[in-house]
Backbone bond lengths (Angstrom), bond angles and torsions (degrees), N, CA, C in turn:
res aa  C-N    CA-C-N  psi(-1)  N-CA   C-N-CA  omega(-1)  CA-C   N-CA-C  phi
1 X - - - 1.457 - - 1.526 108.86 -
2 X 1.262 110.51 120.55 1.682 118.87 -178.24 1.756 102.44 -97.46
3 X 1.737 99.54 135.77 1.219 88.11 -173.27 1.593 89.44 -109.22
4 X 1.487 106.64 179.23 1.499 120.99 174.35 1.364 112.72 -54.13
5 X 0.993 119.46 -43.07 1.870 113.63 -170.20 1.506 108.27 -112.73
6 X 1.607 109.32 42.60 1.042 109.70 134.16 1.811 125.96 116.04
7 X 1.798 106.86 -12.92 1.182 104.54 177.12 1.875 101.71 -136.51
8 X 1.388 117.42 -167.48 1.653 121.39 -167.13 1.667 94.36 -134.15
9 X 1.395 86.07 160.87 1.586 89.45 178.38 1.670 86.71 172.41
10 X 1.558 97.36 119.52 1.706 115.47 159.11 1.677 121.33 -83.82
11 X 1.073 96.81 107.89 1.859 118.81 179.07 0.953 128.96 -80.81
12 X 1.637 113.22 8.37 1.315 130.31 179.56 1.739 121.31 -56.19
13 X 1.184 146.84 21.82 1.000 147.83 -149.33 1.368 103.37 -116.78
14 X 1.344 124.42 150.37 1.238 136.21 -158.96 1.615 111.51 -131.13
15 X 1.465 110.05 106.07 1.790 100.71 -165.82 1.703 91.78 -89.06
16 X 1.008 142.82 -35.22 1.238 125.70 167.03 1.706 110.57 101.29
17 X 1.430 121.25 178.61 1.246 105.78 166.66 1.697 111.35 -136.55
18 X 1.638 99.27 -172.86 1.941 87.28 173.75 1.720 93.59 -165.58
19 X 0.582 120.34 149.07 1.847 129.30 179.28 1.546 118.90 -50.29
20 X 1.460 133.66 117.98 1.231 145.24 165.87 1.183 101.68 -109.14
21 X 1.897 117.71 120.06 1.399 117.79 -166.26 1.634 117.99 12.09
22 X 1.315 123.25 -98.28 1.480 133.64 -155.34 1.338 107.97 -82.74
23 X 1.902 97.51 -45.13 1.439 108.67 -174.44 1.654 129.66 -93.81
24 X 1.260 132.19 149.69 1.318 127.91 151.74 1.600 120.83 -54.28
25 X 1.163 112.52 98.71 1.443 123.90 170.61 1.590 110.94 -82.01
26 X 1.685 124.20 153.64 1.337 121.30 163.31 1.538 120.96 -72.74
27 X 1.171 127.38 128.01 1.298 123.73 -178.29 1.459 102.70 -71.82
28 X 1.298 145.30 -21.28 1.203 145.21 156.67 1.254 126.74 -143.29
29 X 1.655 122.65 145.96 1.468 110.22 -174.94 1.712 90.32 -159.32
30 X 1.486 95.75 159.11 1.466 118.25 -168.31 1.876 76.30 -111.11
31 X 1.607 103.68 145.92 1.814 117.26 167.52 1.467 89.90 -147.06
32 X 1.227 97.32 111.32 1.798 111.99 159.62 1.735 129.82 -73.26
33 X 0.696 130.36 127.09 1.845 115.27 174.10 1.559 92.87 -104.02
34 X 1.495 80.88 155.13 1.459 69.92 -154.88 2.318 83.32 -154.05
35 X 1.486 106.53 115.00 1.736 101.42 147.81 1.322 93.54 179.92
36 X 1.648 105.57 167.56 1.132 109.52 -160.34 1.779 117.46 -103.40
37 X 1.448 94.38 53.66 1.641 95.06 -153.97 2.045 87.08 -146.72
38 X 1.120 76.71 159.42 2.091 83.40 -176.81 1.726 87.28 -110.16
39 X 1.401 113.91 166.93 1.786 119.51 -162.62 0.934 135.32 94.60
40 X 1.317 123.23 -36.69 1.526 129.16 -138.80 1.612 91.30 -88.44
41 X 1.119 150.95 -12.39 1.149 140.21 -172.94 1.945 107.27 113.55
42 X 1.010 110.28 -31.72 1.490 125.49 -159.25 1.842 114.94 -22.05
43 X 1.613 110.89 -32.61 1.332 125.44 -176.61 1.434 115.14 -83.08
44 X 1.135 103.42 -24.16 1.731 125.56 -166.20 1.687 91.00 -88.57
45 X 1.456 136.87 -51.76 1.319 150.27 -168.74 1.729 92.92 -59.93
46 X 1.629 104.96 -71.27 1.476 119.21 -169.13 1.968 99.16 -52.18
47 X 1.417 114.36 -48.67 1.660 99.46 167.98 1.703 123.01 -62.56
48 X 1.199 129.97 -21.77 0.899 144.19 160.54 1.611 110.25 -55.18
49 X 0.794 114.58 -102.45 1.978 122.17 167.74 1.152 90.14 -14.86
50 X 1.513 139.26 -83.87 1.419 134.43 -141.92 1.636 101.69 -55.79
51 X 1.419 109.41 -51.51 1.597 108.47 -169.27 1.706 95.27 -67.40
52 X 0.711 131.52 -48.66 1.479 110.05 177.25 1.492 130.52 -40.19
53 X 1.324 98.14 -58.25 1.616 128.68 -178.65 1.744 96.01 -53.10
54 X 1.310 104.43 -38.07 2.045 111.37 -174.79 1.053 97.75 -58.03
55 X 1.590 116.10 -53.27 1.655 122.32 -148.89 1.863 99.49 -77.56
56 X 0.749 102.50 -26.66 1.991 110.61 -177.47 1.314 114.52 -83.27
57 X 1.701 106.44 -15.48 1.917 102.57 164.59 1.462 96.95 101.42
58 X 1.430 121.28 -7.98 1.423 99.96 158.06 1.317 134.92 -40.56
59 X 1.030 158.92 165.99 1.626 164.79 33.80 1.841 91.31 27.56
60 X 1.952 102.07 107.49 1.254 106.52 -170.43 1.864 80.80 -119.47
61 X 1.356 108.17 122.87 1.587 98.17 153.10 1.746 99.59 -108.73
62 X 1.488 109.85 156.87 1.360 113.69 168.99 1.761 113.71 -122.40
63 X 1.699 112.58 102.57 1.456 91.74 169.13 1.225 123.72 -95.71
64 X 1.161 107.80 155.91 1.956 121.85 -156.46 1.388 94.94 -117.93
65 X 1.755 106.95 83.57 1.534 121.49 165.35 1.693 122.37 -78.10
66 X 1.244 111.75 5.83 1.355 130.37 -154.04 1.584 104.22 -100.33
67 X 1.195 126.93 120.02 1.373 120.61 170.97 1.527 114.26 -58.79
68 X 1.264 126.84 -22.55 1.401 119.61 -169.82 1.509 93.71 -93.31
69 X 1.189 131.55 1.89 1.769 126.60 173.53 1.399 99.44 58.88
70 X 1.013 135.68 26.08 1.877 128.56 179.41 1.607 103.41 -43.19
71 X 1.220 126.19 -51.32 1.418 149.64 -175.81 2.045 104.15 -51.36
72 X 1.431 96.30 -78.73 1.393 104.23 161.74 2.046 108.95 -25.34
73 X 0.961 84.42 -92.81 1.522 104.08 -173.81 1.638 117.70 -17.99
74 X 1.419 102.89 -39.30 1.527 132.97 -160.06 2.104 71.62 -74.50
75 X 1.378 95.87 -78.19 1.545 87.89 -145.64 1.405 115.91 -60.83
76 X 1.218 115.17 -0.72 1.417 116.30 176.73 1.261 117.85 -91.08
77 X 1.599 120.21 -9.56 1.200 118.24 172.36 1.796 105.42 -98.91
78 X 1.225 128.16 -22.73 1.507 137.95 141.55 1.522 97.31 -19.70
79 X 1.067 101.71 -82.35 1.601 102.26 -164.24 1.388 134.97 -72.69
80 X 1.740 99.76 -10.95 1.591 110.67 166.30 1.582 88.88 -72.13
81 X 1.441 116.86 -54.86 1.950 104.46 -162.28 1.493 116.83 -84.90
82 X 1.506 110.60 32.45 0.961 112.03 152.92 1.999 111.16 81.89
83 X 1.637 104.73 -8.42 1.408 102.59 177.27 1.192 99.49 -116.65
84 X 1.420 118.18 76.94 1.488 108.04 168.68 1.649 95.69 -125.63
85 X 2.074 116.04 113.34 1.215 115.71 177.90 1.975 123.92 -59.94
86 X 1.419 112.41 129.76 1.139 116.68 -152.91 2.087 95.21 -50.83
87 X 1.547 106.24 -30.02 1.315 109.26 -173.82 1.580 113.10 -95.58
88 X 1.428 119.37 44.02 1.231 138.90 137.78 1.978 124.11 -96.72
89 X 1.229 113.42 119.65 1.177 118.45 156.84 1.753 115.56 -115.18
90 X 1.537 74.89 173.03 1.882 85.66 -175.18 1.541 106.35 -149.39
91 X 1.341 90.41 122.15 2.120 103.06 179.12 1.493 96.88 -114.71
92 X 1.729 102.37 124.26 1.365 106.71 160.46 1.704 97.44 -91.60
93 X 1.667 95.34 143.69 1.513 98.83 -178.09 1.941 87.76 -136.67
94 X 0.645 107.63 116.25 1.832 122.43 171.79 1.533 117.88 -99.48
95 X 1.824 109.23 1.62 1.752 89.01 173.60 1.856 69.92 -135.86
96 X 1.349 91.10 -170.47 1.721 111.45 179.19 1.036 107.76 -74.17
97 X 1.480 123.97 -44.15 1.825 115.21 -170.09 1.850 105.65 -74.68
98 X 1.089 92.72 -28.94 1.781 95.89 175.05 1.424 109.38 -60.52
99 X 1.560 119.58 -35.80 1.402 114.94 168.30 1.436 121.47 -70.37
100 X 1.507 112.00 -43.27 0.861 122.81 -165.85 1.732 102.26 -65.45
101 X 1.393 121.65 -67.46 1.512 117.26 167.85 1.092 129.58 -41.47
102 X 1.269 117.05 -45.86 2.048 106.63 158.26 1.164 124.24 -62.53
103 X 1.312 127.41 -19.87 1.594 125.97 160.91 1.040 118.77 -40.82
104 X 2.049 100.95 -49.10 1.630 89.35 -145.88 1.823 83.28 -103.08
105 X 1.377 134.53 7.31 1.429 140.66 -163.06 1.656 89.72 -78.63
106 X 1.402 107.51 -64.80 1.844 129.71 -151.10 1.717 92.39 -100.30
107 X 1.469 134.93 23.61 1.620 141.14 142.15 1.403 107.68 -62.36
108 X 1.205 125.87 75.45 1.463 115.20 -175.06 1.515 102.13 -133.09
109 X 1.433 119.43 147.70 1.458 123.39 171.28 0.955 115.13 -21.30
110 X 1.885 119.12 148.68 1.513 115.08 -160.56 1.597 137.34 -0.70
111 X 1.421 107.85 53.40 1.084 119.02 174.09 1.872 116.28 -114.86
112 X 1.103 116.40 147.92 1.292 126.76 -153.91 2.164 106.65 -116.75
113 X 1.293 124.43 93.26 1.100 111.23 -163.84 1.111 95.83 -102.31
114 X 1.760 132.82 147.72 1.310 137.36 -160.90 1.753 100.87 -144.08
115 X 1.308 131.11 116.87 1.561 128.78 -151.72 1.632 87.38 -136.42
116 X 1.522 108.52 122.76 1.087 114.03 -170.95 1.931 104.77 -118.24
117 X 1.034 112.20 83.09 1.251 134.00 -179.83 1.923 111.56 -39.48
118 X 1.454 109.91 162.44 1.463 112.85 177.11 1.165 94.70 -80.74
119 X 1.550 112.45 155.11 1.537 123.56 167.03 1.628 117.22 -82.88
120 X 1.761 114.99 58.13 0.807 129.55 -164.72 1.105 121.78 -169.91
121 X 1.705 119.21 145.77 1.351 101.00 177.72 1.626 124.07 -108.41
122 X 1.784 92.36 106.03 1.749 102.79 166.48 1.329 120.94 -146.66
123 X 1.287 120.03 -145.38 1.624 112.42 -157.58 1.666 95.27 -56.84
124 X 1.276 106.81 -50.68 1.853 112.04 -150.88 1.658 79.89 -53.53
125 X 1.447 128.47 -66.68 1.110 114.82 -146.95 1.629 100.35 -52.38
126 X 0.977 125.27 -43.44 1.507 126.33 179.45 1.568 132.64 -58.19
127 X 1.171 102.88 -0.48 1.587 139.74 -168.85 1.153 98.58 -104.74
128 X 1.683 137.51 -73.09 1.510 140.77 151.37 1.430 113.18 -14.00
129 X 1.422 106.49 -79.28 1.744 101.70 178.01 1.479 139.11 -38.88
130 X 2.147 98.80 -43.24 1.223 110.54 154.54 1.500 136.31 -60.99
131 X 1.186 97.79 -21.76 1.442 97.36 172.60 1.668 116.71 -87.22
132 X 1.072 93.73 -37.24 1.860 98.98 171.98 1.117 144.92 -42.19
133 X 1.812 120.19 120.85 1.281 106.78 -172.28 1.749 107.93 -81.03
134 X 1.487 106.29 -31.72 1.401 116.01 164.64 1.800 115.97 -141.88
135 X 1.663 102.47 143.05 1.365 95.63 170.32 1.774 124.60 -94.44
136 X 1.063 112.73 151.85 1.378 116.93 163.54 1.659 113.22 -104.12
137 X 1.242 119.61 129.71 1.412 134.83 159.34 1.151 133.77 -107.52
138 X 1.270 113.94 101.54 2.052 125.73 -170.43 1.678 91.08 -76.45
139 X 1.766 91.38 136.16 1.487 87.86 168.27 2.052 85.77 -151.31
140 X 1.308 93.83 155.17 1.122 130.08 -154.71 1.709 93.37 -128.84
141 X 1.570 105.38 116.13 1.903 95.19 176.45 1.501 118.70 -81.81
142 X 1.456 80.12 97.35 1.459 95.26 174.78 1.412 114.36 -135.57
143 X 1.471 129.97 137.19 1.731 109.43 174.84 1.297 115.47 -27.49
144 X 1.641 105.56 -71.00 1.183 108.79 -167.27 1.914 138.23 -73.47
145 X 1.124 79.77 -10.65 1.742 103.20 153.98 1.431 122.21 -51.44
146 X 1.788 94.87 -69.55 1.431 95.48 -175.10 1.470 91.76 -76.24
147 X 1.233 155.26 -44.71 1.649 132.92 -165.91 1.722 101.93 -38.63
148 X 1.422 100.95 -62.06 1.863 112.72 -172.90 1.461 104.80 -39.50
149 X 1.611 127.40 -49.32 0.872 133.53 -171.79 1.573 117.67 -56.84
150 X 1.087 93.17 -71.83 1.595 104.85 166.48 1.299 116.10 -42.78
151 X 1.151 127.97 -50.02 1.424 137.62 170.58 1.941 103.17 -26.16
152 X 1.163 80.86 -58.67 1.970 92.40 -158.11 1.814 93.58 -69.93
153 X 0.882 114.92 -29.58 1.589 109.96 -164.60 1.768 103.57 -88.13
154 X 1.968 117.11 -31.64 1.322 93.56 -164.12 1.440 89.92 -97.04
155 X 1.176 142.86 -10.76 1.168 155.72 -159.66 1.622 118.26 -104.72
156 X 1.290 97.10 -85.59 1.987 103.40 -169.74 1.354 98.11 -59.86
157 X 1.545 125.58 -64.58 1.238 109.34 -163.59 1.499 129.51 -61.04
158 X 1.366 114.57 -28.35 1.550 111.60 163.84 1.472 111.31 -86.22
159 X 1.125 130.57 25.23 1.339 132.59 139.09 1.612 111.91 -82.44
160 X 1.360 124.07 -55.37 1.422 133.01 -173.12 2.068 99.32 -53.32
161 X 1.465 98.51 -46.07 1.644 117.96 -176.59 1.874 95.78 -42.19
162 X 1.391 91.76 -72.33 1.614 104.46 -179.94 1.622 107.69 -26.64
163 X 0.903 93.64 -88.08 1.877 122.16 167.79 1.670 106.05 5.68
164 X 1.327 80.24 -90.08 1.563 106.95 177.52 1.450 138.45 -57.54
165 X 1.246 89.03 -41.52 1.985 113.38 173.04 1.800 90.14 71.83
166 X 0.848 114.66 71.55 1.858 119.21 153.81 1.384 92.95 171.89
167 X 1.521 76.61 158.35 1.986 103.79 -161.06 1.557 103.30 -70.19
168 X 1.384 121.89 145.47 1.450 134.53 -173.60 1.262 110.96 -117.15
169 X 1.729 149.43 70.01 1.078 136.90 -176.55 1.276 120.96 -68.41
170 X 1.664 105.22 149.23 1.367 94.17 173.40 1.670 107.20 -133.91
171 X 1.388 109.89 -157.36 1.193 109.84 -161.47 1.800 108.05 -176.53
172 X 1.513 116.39 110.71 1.381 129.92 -173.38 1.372 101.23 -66.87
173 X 1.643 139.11 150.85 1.448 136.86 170.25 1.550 87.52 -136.35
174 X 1.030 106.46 120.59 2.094 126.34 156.92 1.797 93.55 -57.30
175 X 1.507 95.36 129.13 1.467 100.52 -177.45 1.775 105.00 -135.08
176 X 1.609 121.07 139.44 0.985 107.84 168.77 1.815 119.00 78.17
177 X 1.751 120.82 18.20 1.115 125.72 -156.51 1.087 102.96 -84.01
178 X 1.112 132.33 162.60 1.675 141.49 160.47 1.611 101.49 -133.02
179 X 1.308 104.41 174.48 1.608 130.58 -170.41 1.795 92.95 -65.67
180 X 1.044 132.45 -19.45 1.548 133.01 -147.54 1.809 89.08 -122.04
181 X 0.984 137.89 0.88 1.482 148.56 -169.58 1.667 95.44 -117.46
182 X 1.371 118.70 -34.47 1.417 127.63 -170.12 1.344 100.66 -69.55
183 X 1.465 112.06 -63.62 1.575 120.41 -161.56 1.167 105.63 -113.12
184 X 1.829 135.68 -7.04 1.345 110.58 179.58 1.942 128.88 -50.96
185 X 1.113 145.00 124.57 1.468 139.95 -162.84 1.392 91.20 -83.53
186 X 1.683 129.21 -25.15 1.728 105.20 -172.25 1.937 97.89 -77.00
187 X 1.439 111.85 -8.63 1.743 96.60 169.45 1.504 128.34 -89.66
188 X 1.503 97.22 -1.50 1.901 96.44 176.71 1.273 112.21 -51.53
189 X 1.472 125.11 -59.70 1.285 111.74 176.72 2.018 115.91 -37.33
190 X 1.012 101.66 -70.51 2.011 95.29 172.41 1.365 114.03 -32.72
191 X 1.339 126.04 -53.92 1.241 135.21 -172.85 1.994 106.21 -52.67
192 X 1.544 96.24 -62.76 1.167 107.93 173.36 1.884 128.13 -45.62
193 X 1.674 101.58 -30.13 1.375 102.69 179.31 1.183 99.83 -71.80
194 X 1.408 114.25 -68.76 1.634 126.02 -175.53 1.636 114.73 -29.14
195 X 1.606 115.62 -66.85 1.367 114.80 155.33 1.614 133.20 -25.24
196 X 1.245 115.56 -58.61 1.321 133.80 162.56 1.334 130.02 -43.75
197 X 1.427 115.72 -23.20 1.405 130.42 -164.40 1.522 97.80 -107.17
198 X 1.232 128.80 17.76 1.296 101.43 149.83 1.267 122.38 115.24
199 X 1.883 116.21 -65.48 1.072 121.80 -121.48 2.233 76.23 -107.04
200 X 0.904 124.61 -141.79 1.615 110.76 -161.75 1.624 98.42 -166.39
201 X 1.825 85.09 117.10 1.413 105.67 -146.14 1.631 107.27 -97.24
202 X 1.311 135.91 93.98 1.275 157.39 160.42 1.916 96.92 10.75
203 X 1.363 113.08 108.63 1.416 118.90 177.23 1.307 120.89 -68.13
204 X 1.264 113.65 13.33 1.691 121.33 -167.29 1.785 84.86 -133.53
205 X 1.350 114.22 166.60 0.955 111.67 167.29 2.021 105.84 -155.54
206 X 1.213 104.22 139.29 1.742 110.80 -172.33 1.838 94.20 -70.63
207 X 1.430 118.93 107.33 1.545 124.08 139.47 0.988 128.62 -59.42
208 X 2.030 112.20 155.16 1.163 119.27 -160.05 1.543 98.61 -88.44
209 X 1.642 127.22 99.36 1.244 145.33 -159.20 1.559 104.74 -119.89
210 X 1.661 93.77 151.47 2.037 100.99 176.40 1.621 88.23 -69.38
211 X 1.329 119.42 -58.50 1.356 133.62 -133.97 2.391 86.33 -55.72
212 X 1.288 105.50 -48.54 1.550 91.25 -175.55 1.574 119.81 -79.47
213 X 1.492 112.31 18.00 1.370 112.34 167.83 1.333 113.44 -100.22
214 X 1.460 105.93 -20.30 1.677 118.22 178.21 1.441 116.68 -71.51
215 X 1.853 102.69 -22.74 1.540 86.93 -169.90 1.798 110.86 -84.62
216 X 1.852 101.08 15.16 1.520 80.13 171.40 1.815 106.11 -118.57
217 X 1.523 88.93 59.23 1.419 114.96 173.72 1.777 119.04 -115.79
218 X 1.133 97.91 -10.01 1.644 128.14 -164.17 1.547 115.87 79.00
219 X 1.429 96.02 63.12 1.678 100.87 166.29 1.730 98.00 -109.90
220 X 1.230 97.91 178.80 1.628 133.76 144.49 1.367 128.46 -103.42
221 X 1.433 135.17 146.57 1.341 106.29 163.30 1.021 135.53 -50.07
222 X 1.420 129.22 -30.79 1.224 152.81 138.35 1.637 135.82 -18.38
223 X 1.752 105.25 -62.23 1.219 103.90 -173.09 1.743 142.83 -76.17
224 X 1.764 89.24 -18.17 1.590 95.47 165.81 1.596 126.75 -42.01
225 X 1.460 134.28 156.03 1.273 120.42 -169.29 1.709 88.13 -70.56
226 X 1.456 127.20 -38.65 1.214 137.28 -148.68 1.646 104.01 -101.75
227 X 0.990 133.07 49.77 1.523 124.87 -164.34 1.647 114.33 -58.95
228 X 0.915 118.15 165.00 1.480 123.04 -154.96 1.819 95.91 -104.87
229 X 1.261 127.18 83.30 1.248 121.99 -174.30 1.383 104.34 -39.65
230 X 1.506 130.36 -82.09 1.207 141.54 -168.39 1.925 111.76 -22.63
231 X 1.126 109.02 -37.70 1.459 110.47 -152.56 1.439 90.68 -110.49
232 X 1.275 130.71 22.12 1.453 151.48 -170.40 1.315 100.21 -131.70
233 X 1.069 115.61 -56.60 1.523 104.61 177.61 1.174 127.48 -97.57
234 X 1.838 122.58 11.24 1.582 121.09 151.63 1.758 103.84 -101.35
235 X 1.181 118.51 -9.73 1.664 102.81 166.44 1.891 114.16 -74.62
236 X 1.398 109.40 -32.98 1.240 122.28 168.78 1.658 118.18 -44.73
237 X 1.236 98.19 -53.18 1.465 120.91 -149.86 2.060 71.99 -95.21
238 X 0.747 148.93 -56.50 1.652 141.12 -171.98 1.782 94.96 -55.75
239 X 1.267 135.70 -57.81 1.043 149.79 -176.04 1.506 99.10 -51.31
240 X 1.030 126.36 -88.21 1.459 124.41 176.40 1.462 113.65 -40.40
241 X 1.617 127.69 -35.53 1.284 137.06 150.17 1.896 117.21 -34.10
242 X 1.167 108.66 -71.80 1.538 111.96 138.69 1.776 130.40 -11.01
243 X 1.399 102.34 -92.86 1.950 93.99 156.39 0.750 122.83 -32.27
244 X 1.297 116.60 -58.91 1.708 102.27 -151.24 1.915 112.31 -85.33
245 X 1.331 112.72 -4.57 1.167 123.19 166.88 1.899 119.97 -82.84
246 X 1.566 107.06 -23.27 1.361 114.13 -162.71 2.097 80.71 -98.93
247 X 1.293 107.29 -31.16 1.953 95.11 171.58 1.301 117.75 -79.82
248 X 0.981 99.74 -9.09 1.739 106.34 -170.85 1.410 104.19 -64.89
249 X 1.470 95.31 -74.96 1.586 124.37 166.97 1.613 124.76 -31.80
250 X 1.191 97.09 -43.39 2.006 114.31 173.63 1.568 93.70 -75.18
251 X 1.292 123.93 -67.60 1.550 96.67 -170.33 1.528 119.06 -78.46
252 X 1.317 117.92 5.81 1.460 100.43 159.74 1.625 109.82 -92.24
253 X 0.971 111.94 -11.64 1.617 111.91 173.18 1.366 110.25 -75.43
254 X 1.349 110.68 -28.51 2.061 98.08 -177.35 1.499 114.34 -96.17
């Protein structure tokens, strides 16, 4: 399959499923982050997911589509402080096929691939989407947040959809919230666009917390002696937010 900007890649791969207590869980899945704006939280979300995905026994690869390497950086300071899980990897990929081939390289049984896109829109970001079994979108209430946001959902991804020919779900995550983001009335209108648009907005939402500024200190959510329950149990609850949007989507597609 030749895409428009310029390279091929067969997506034929099948992550499959296997039983989590009650539910059918995916035995593997690619989650893109994905907007075309720098701020939004997007690195802080993708450390979030990963430490979850660690703590549940995934096989976490992380590719670092991002010119600023935020991703990179993260795991190298993991492994200077000594908490970097042996079943974490990290691929810097700087063109699309580099993303695109570690996608489909590190797709392996219960393994968890996490693709942290440029805050921009070009090939790589378009490479992320293609590779994706589902996207995540951090948004931050801000006009221009949610515009970026929206951007990627009414736009790129049903371009990538086109592309590819199979369905691309996605899924909005509240990033960076405080008590004043909850109830301010001059943000209903934001709230209201975001709502309006469709796309199905993650019931958990990431707060504006110490514990996710630390992890670009080389933590985990996890590894502090003192872990931050709270910010453990809305990355959890976003993560499972995640599933149940990427099953949703699969069984209305079959």
């Amino acid at each position: 399959m030749t895409l428009h900007f310029g390279f091929s890649y067969d997506n034929c791969r099948a992550g499959g499923w296997h039983k989590g207590g009650s539910q059918k869980v995916p035995r593997a899945m690619i989650i893109s982050a994905a907007i075309a704006k720098g701020g939004t939280g997007k690195s802080t979300l993708l450390r979030a997911l990963a430490s979850v995905a660690l703590d549940r026994g995934y096989a976490v690869t992380l590719i670092d589509g991002d010119v600023r390497q935020n991703m990179s950086r993260w795991a190298q300071m993991l492994k200077e402080a000594g908490n970097r899980p042996e079943t974490l990897q990290l691929v810097s990929a700087t063109t699309p096929r580099e993303i695109l081939e570690a996608a489909e390289l590190h797709n392996g049984d219960r393994s968890v691939v996490l693709i942290d896109t440029e805050g921009t829109t070009n090939d790589n970001l378009m490479a992320g989407l293609f590779a994706a079994d589902i996207v995540v979108v951090p948004i931050f209430f801000a006009l221009d947040d949610v515009t970026a946001a929206i951007q990627i959902t009414d736009h790129y991804i049903p371009l990538a959809v086109e592309t590819r020919r199979r369905p691309l779900p996605a899924v909005f995550v509240l990033t960076k919230q405080t008590i004043i983001d909850a109830k301010a009335r001059a943000l209903s209108e934001l709230r209201a666009i975001i709502q309006a648009n469709g796309t199905p907005i993650a019931e958990h939402a990431l707060q504006n917390r110490v514990a996710y500024r630390d992890l670009q200190s080389g933590q985990t959510l996890y590894s502090p002696d003192q872990p931050d329950a709270k910010a453990i149990a809305e990355s959890e609850g976003v993560f499972d937010d995640v599933l149940k949007t990427f099953t949703e989507a699969m069984r209305q597609a079959s």
